[in-house]
C-alpha positions, -999 to +999 in steps of 0.1 A: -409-792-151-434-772-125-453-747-140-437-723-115-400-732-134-411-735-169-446-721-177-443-744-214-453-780-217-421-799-227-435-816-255-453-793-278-438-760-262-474-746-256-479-724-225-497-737-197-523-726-173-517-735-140-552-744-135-548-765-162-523-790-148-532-823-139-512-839-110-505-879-115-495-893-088-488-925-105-465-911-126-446-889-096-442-926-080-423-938-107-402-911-113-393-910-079-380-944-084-356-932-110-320-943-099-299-907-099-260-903-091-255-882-059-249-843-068-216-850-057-207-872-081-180-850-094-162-849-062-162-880-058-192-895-044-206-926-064-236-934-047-264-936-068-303-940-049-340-935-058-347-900-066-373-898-038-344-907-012-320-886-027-324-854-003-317-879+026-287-886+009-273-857+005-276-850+045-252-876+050-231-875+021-195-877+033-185-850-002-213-830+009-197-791+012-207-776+048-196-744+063-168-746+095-191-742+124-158-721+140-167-687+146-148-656+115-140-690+097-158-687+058-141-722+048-168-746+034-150-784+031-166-817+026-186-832+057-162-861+056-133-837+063-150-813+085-136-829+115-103-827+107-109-793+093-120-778+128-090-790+144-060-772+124-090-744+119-072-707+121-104-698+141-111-725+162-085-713+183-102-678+192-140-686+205-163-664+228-172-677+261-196-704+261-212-684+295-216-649+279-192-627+293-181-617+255-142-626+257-127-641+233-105-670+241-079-697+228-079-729+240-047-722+267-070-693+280-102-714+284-092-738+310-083-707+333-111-683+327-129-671+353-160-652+340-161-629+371-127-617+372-133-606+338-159-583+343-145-573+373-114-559+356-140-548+330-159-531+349-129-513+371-111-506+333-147-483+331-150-470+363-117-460+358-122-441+321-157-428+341-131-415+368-109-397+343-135-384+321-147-366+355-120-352+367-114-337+331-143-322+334-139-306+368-111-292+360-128-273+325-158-261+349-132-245+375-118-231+345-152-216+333-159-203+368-126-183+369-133-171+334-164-162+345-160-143+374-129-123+356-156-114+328-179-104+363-154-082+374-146-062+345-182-057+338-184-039+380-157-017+367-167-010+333-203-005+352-186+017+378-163+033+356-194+045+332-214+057+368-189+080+376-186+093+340-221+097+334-224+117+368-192+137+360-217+145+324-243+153+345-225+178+368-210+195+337-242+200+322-258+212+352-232+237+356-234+251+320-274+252+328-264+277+356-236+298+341-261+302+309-285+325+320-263+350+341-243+355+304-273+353+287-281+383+308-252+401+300-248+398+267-285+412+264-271+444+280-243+447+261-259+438+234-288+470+234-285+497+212-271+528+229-288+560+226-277+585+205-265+617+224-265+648+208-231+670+207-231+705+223 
C-alpha cells in the first residue's frame, strides 16, 4: 500500500520513510494488468477488466449508484435504472424555471409559463404589500401628530396656568412687603415702655 495509507512495509512490518521508497514502474505495469471484478460485483455486475482500466469502468457501469439529477430528490439508484427512475421521480415533477425567474413548476405548468407575467404579478403582489405597509404607517404618524399636539396643548395651559399663579405669588408677597412696615411701626409704639407717673 502507499506510504500515505500504510506507513509499514507489508512484508516485514518495518516502518518506512517516505524518502525511502523506491517507485518500480515495471512492477506498477504488471499489477495494473491484474484482472479485478467490477466493485459492483455484488449487485450484480460481472465484468471483470485490467486494473488500470477499471476507473473507466466504473463510469459506465450500468450497477453503478448515481444520485437523481431531479431537484429535493436524495434517491441514489443504479445508472442502468436512472432513466426510468427520473420519470416516476416524486420531484421531477416540481423544477425551477430553466430562464431564472425562480418559480417552481410541474410539467402541466411549463408548457404555459410565461416568465414575464410572473414577475409582473410578482412584482404588483409587492407593490401591493409596499402600498399597505404605507398606508399603515400614515395612519400611526397622524396618530402621533394628534398625540402630539394634545401633549402641546396641555403643556400652554399647564404653562399659562403656572404664569398666572406665579404672578398671583408675586402680588401676595409684594403686598405683605408693604403692609409689613406700617405694623412694624405700630407695634414698636405699642410696644415702648410707658412712663411711670407719679400719684398725687
Amino acid at each position: 500500500m502507499p506510504p500515505s495509507r500504510q506507513k509499514t512495509c507489508p512484508c516485514c512490518r518495518k516502518e518506512v520513510k517516505r524518502k525511502k521508497i523506491v517507485r518500480v514502474n515495471k512492477l506498477r505495469k504488471t499489477i495494473g494488468r491484474l484482472e479485478v471484478k467490477c466493485k459492483n460485483a455484488n449487485a450484480g455486475c460481472i465484468v471483470t477488466c485490467p486494473l488500470a482500466h477499471r476507473k473507466g469502468h466504473q463510469d459506465s457501469c450500468p450497477f453503478e449508484l448515481m444520485a437523481c439529477p431531479n431537484e429535493g430528490c436524495t434517491s441514489r439508484v443504479p445508472r442502468g435504472a436512472l432513466a426510468e427512475h427520473r420519470q416516476h421521480c416524486q420531484q421531477g415533477s416540481q423544477q425551477r424555471c430553466p430562464l431564472g425567474c425562480g418559480a417552481t413548476l410541474d410539467p402541466a405548468k411549463r408548457a404555459r409559463h410565461n416568465c414575464y407575467r410572473e414577475l409582473h404579478n410578482a412584482w404588483s403582489a409587492r407593490q401591493e404589500r409596499s402600498r399597505t405597509l404605507l398606508l399603515c404607517l400614515l395612519r400611526r404618524v397622524r396618530w402621533l401628530h394628534r398625540a402630539t399636539s394634545v401633549v402641546r396643548r396641555e403643556l400652554a395651559e399647564l404653562s399659562n396656568f403656572l404664569e398666572e399663579d406665579t404672578a398671583l405669588l408675586e402680588g401676595t408677597s409684594q403686598e405683605e412687603a408693604k403692609v409689613a412696615p406700617e405694623g412694624n411701626a405700630g407695634a414698636e409704639v405699642v410696644g415702648e415702655p410707658r412712663a411711670n407717673v407719679p400719684c398725687k
